[in-house]
Predicted model as a PDB file, atoms N, CA, C, CB and O in Angstrom, pLDDT in the B-factor column:
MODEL        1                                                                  
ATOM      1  N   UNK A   1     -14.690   3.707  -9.997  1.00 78.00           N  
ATOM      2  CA  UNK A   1     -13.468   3.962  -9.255  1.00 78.00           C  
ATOM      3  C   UNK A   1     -12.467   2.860  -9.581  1.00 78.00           C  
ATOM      4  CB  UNK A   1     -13.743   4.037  -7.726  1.00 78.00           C  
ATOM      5  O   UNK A   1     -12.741   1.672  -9.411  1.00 78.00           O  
ATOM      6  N   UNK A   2     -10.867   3.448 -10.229  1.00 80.00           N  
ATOM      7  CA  UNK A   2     -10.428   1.974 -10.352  1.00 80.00           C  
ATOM      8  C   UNK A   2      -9.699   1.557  -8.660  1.00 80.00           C  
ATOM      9  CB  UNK A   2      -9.089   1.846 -11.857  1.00 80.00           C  
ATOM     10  O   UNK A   2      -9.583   2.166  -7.597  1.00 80.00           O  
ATOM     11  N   UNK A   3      -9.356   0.274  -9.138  1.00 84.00           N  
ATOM     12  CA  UNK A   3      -9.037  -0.410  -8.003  1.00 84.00           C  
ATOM     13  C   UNK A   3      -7.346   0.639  -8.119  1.00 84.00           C  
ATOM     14  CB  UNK A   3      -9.123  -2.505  -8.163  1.00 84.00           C  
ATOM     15  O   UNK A   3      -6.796   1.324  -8.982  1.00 84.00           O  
ATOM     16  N   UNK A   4      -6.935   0.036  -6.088  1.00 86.00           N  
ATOM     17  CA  UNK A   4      -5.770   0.811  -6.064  1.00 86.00           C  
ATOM     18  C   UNK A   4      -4.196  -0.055  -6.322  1.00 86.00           C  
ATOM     19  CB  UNK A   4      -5.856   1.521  -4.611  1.00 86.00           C  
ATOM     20  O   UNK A   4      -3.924  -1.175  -5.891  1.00 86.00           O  
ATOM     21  N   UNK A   5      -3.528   0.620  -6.944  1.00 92.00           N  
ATOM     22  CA  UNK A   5      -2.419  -0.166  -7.460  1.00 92.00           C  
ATOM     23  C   UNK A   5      -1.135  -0.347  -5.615  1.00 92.00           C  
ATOM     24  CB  UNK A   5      -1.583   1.063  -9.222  1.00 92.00           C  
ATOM     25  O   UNK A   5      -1.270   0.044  -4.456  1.00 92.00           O  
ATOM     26  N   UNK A   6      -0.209  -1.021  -6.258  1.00 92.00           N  
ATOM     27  CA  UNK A   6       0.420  -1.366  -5.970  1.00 92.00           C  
ATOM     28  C   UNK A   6       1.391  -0.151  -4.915  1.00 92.00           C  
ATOM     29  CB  UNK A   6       0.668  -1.996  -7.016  1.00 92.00           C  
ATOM     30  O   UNK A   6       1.763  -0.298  -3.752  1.00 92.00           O  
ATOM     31  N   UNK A   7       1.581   0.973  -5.802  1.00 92.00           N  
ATOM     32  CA  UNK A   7       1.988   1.896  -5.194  1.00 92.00           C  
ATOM     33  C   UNK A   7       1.213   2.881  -4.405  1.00 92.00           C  
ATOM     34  CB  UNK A   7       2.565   2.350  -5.925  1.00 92.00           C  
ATOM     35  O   UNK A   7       1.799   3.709  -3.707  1.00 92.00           O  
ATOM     36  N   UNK A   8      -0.151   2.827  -4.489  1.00 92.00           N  
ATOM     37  CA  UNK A   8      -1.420   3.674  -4.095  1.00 92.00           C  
ATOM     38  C   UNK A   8      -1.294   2.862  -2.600  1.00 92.00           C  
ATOM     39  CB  UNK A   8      -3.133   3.458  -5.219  1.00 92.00           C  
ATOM     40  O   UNK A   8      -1.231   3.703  -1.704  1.00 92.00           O  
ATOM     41  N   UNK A   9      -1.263   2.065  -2.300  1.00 92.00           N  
ATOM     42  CA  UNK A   9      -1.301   0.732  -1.032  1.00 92.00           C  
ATOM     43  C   UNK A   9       0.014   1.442  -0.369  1.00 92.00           C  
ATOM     44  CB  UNK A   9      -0.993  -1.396  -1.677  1.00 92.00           C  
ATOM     45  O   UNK A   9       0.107   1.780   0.812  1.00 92.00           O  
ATOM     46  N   UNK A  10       1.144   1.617  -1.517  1.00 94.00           N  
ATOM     47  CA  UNK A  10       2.363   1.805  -0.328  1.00 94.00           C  
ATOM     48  C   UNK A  10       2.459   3.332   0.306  1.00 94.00           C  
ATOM     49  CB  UNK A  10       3.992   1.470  -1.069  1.00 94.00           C  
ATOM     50  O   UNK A  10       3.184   3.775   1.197  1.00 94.00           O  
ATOM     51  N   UNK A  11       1.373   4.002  -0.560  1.00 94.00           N  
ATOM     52  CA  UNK A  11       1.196   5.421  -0.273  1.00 94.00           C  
ATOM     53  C   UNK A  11       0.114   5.485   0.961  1.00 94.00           C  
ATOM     54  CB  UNK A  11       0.670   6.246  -1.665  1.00 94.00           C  
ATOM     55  O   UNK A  11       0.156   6.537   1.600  1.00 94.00           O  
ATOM     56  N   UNK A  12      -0.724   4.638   1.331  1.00 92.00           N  
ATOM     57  CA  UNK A  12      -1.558   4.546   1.974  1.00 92.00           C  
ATOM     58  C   UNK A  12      -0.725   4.021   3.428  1.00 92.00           C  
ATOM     59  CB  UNK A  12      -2.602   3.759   1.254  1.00 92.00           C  
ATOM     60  O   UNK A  12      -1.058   4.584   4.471  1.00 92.00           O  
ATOM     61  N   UNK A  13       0.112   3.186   3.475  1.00 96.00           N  
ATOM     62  CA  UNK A  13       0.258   2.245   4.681  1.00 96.00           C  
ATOM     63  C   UNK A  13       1.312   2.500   5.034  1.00 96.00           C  
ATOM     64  CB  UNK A  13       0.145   0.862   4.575  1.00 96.00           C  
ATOM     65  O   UNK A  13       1.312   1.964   6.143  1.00 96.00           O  
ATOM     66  N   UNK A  14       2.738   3.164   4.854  1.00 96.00           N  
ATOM     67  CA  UNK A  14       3.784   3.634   4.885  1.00 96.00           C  
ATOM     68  C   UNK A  14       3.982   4.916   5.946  1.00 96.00           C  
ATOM     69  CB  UNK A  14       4.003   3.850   3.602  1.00 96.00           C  
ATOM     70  O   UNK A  14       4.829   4.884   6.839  1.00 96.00           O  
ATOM     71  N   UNK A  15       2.878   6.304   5.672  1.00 97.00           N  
ATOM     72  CA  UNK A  15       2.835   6.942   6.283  1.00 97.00           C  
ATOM     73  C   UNK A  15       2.609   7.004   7.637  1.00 97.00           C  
ATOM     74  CB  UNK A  15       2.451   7.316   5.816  1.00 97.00           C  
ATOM     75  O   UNK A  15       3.098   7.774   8.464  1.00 97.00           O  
ATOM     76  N   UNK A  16       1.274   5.502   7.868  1.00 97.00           N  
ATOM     77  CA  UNK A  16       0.643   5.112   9.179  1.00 97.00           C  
ATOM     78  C   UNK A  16       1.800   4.321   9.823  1.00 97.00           C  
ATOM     79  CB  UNK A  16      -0.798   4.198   9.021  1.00 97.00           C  
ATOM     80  O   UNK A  16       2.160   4.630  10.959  1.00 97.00           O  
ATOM     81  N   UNK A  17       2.398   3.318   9.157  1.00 97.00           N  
ATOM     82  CA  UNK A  17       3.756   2.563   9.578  1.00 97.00           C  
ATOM     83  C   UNK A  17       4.792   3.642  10.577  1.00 97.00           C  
ATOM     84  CB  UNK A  17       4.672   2.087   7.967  1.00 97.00           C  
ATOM     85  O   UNK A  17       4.953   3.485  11.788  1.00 97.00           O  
ATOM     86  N   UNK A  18       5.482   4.848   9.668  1.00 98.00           N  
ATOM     87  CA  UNK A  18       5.734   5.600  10.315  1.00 98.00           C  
ATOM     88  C   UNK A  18       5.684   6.513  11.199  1.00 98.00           C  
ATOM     89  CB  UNK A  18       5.861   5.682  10.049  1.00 98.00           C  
ATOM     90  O   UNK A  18       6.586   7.090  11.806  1.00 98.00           O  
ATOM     91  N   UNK A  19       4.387   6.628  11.244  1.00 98.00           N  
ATOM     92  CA  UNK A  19       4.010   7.583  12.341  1.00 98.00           C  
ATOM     93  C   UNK A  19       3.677   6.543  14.193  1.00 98.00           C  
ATOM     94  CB  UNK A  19       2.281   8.493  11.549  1.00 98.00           C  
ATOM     95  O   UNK A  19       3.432   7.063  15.282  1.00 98.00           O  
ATOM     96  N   UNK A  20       3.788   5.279  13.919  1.00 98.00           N  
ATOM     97  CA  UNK A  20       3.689   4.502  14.919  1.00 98.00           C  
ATOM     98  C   UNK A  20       5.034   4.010  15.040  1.00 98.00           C  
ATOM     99  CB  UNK A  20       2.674   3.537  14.784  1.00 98.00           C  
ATOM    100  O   UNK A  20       5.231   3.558  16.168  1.00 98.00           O  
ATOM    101  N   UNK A  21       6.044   3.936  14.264  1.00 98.00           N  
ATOM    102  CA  UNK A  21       7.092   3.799  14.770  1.00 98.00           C  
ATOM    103  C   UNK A  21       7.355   4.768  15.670  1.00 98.00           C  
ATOM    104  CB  UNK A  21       7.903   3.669  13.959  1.00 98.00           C  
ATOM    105  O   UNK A  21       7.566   4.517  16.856  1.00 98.00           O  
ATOM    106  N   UNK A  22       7.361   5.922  15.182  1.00 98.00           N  
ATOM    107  CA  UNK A  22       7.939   7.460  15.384  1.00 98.00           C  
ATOM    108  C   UNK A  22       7.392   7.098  16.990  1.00 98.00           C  
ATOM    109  CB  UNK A  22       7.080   9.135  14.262  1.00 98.00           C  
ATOM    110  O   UNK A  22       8.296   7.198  17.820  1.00 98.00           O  
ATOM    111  N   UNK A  23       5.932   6.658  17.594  1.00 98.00           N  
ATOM    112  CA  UNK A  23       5.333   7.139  18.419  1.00 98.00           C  
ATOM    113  C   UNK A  23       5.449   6.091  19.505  1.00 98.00           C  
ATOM    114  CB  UNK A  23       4.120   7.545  17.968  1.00 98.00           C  
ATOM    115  O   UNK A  23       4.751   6.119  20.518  1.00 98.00           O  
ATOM    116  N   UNK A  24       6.904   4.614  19.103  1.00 98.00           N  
ATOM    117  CA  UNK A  24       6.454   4.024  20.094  1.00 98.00           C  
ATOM    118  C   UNK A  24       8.017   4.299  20.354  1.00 98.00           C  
ATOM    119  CB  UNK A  24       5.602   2.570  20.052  1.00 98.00           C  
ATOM    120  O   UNK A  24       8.411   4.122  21.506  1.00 98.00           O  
ATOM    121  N   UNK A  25       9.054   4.768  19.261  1.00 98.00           N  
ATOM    122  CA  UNK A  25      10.369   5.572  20.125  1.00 98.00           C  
ATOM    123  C   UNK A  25       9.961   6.689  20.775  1.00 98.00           C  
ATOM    124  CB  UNK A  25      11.593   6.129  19.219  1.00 98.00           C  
ATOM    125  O   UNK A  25      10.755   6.998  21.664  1.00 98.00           O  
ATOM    126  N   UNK A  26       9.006   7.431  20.672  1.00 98.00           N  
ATOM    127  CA  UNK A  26       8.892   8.380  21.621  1.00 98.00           C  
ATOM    128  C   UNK A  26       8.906   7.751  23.229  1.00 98.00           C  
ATOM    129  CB  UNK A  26       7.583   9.147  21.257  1.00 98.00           C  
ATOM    130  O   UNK A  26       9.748   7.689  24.124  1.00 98.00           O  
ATOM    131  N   UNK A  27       7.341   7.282  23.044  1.00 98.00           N  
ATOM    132  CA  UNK A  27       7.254   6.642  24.858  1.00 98.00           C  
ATOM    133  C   UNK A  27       8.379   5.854  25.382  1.00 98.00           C  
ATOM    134  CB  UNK A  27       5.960   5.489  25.144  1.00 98.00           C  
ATOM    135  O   UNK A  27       8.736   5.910  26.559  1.00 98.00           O  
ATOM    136  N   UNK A  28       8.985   5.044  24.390  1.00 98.00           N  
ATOM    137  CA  UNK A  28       9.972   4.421  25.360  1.00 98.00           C  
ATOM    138  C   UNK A  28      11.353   5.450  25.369  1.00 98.00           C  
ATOM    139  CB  UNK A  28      10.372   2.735  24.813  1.00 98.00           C  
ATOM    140  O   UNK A  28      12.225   4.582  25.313  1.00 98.00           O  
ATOM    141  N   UNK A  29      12.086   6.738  25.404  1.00 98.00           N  
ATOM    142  CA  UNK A  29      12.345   7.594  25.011  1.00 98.00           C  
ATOM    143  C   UNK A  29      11.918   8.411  25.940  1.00 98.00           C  
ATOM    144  CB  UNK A  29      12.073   7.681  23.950  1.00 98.00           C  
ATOM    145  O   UNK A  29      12.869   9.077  26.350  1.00 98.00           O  
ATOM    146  N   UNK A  30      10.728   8.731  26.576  1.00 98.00           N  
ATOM    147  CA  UNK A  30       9.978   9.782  27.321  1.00 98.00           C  
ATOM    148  C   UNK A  30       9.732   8.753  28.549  1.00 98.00           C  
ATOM    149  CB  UNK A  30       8.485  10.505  26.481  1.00 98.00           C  
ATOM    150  O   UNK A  30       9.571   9.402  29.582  1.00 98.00           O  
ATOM    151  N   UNK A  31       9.642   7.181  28.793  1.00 97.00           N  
ATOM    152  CA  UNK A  31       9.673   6.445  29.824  1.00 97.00           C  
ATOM    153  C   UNK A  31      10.871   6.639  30.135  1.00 97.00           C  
ATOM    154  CB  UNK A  31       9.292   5.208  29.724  1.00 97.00           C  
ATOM    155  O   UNK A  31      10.790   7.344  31.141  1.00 97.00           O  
ATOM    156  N   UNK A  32      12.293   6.407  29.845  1.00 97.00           N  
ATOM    157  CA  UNK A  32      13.634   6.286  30.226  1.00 97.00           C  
ATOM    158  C   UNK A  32      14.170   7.458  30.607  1.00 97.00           C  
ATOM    159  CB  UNK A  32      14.392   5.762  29.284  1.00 97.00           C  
ATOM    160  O   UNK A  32      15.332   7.688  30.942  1.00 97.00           O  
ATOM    161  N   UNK A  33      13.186   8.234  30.530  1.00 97.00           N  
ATOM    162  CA  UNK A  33      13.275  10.057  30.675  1.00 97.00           C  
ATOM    163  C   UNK A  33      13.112  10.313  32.485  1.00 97.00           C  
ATOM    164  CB  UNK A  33      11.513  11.063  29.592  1.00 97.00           C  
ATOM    165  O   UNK A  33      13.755  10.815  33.407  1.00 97.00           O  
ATOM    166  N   UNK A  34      11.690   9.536  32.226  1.00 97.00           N  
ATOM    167  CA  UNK A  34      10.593   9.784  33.184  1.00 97.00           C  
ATOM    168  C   UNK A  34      11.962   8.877  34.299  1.00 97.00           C  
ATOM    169  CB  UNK A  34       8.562   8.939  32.744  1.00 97.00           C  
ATOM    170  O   UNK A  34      12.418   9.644  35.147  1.00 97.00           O  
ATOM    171  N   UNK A  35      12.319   8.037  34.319  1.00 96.00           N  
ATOM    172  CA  UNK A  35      12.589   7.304  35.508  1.00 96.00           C  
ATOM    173  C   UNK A  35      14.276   8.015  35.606  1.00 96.00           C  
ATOM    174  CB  UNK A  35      12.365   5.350  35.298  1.00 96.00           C  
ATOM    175  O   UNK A  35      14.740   7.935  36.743  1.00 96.00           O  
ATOM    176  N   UNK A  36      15.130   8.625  34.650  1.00 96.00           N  
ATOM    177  CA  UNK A  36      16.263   9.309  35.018  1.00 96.00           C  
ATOM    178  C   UNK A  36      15.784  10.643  36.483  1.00 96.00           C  
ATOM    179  CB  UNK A  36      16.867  10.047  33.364  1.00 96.00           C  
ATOM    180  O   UNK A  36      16.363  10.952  37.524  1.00 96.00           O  
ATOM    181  N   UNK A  37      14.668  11.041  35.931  1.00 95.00           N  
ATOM    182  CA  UNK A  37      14.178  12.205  36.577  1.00 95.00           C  
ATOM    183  C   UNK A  37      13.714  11.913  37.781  1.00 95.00           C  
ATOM    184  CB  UNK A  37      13.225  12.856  35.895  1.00 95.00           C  
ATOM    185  O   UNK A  37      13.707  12.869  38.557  1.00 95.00           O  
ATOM    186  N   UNK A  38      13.164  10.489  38.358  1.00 95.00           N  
ATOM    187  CA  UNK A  38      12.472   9.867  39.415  1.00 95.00           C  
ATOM    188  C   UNK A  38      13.727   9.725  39.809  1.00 95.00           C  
ATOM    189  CB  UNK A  38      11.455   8.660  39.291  1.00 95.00           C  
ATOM    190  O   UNK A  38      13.853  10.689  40.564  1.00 95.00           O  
ATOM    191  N   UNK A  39      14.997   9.022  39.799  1.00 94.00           N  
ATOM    192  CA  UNK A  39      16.052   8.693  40.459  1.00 94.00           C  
ATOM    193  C   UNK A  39      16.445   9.891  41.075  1.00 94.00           C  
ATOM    194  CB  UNK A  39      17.017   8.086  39.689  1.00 94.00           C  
ATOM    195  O   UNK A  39      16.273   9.987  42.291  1.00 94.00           O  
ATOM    196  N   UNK A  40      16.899  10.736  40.506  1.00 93.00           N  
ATOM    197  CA  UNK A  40      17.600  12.049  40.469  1.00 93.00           C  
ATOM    198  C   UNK A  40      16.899  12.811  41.589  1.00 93.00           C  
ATOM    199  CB  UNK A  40      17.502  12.825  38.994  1.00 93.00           C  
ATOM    200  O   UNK A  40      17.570  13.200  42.545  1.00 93.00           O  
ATOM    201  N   UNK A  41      15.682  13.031  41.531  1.00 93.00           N  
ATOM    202  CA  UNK A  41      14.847  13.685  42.180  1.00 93.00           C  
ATOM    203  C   UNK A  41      15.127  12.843  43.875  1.00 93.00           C  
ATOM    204  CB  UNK A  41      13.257  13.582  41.330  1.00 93.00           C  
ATOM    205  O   UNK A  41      15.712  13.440  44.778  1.00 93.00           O  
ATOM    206  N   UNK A  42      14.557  11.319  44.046  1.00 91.00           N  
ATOM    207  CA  UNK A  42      14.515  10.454  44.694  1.00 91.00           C  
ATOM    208  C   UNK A  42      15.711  10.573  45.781  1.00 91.00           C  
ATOM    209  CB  UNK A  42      14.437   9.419  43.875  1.00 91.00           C  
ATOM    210  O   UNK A  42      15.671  10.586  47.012  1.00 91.00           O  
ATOM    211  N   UNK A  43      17.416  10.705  44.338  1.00 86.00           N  
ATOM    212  CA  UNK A  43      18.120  11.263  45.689  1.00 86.00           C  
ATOM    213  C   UNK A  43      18.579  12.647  46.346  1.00 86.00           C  
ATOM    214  CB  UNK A  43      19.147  10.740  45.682  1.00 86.00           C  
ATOM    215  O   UNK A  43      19.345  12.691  47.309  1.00 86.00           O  
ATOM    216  N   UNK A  44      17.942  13.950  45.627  1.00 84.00           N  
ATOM    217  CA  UNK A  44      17.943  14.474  46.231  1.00 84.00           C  
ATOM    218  C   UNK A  44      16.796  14.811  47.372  1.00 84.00           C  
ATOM    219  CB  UNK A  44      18.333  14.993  45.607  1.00 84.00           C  
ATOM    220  O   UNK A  44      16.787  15.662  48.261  1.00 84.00           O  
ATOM    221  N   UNK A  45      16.080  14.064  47.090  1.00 84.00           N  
ATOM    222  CA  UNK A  45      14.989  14.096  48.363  1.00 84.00           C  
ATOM    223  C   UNK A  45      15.582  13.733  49.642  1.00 84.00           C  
ATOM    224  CB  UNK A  45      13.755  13.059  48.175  1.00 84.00           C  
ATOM    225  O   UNK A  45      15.613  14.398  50.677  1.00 84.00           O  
ATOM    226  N   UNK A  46      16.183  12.234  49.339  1.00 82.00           N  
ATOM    227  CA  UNK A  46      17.225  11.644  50.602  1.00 82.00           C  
ATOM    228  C   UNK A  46      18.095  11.894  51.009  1.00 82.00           C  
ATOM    229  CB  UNK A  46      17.669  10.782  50.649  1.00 82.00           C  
ATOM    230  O   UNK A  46      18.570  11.040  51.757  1.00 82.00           O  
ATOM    231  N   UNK A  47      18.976  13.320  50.798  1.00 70.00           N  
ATOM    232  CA  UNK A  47      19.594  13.769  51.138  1.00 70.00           C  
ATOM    233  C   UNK A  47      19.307  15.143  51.914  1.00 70.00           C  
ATOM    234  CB  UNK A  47      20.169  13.618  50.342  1.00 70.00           C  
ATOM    235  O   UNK A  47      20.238  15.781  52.404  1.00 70.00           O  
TER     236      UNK A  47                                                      
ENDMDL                                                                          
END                                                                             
C-alpha cells in the first residue's frame, strides 16, 4: 500500500473539518432559535 500523499490527507481531513463546522453553526443557530421562541412564548403566556 503506498503511503498517502499530501493531497490524499487533504481529501481525508477537509471533509470532517467541514462537516463540524457546518454542525457547530447549526447548534448555535438552533440555540438562538430556541431562546427567540422561549421569550416570545414567555410573553405571551404573561399576558
Amino acid at each position: 500500500m503506498p503511503p498517502l500523499s499530501a493531497l490524499d490527507w487533504i481529501g481525508l481531513v477537509v471533509p470532517f473539518v467541514i462537516f463540524f463546522v457546518m454542525l457547530i453553526v447549526y447548534y448555535v443557530w438552533e440555540g438562538r432559535r430556541e431562546r427567540r421562541l422561549r421569550r416570545e412564548y414567555e410573553v405571551e403566556n404573561a399576558e
